[in-house]
C-alpha positions in Angstrom: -0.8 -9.0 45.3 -1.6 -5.6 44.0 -0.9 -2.1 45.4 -4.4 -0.8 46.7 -5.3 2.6 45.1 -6.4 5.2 47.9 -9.7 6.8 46.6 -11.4 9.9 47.8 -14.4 12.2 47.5 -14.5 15.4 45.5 -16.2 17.9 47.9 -17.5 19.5 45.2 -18.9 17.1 42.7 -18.9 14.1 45.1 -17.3 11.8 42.3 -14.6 9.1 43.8 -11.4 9.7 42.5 -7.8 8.7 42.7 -6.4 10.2 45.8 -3.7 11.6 43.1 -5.5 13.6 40.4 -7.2 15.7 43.9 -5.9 18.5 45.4 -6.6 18.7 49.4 -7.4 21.7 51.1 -6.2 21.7 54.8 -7.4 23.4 57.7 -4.5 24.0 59.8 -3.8 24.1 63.6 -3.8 27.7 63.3 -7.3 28.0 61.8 -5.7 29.3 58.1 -7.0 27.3 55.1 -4.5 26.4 52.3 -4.0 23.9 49.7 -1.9 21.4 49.6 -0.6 20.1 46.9 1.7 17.4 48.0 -0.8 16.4 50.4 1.0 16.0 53.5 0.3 19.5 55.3 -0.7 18.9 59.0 -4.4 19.5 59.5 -7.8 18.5 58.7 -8.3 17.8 54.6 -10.8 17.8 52.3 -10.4 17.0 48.7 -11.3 18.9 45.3 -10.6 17.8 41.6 -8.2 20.3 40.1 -11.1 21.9 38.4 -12.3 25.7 39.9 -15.6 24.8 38.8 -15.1 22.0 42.1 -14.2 24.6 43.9 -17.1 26.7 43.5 -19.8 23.9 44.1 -17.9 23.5 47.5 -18.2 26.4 48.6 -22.6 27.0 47.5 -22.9 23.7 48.8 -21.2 23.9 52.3 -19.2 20.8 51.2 -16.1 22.7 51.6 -17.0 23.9 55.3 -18.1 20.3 56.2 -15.5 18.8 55.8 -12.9 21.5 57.4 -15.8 21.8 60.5 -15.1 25.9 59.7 -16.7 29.0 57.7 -15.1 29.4 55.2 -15.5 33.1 53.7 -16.0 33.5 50.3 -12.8 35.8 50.2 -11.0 32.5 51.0 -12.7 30.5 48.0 -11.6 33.1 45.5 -8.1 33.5 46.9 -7.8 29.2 46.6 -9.6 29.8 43.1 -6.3 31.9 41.9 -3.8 29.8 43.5 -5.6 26.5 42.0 -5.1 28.7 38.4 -2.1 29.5 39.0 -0.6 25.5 39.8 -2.7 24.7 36.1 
């Protein structure tokens, strides 16, 4: 029998993807937002491609904010936009 792939939804540009080539972004018990490579962070997740472009449709479309069930500032979305460039 074969290993079942876990899929998820890019926030961003909605495509289904391998759990794997997403990064989550977590909203953590203490209300910070973070991303989490690994993905095992405690919190509520949401997923992006590795893209910044991802990021950015996220955050015009209220994806992002959605799923987390929090505002997210746009201050937030460009500090995750240089730590996404900075993992490339």
């Amino acid at each position: 029998m074969e290993k079942k792939i876990p899929m998820r939804q890019c926030v961003g540009c909605r495509t289904s993807r391998d759990k794997r080539d997403l990064i989550r972004v977590v909203r953590t018990p203490e209300g910070d937002i973070q991303l989490d490579f690994k993905g095992k962070m405690n919190g509520r997740g949401a997923y992006l491609c590795k893209d910044p472009e991802c990021l950015t449709k996220a955050g015009k479309n209220k994806g992002l904010e959605r799923a987390l069930s929090l505002s997210v500032p746009e201050e937030i979305i460009d500090r995750l936009k240089e730590e996404l460039k900075i993992a490339e």
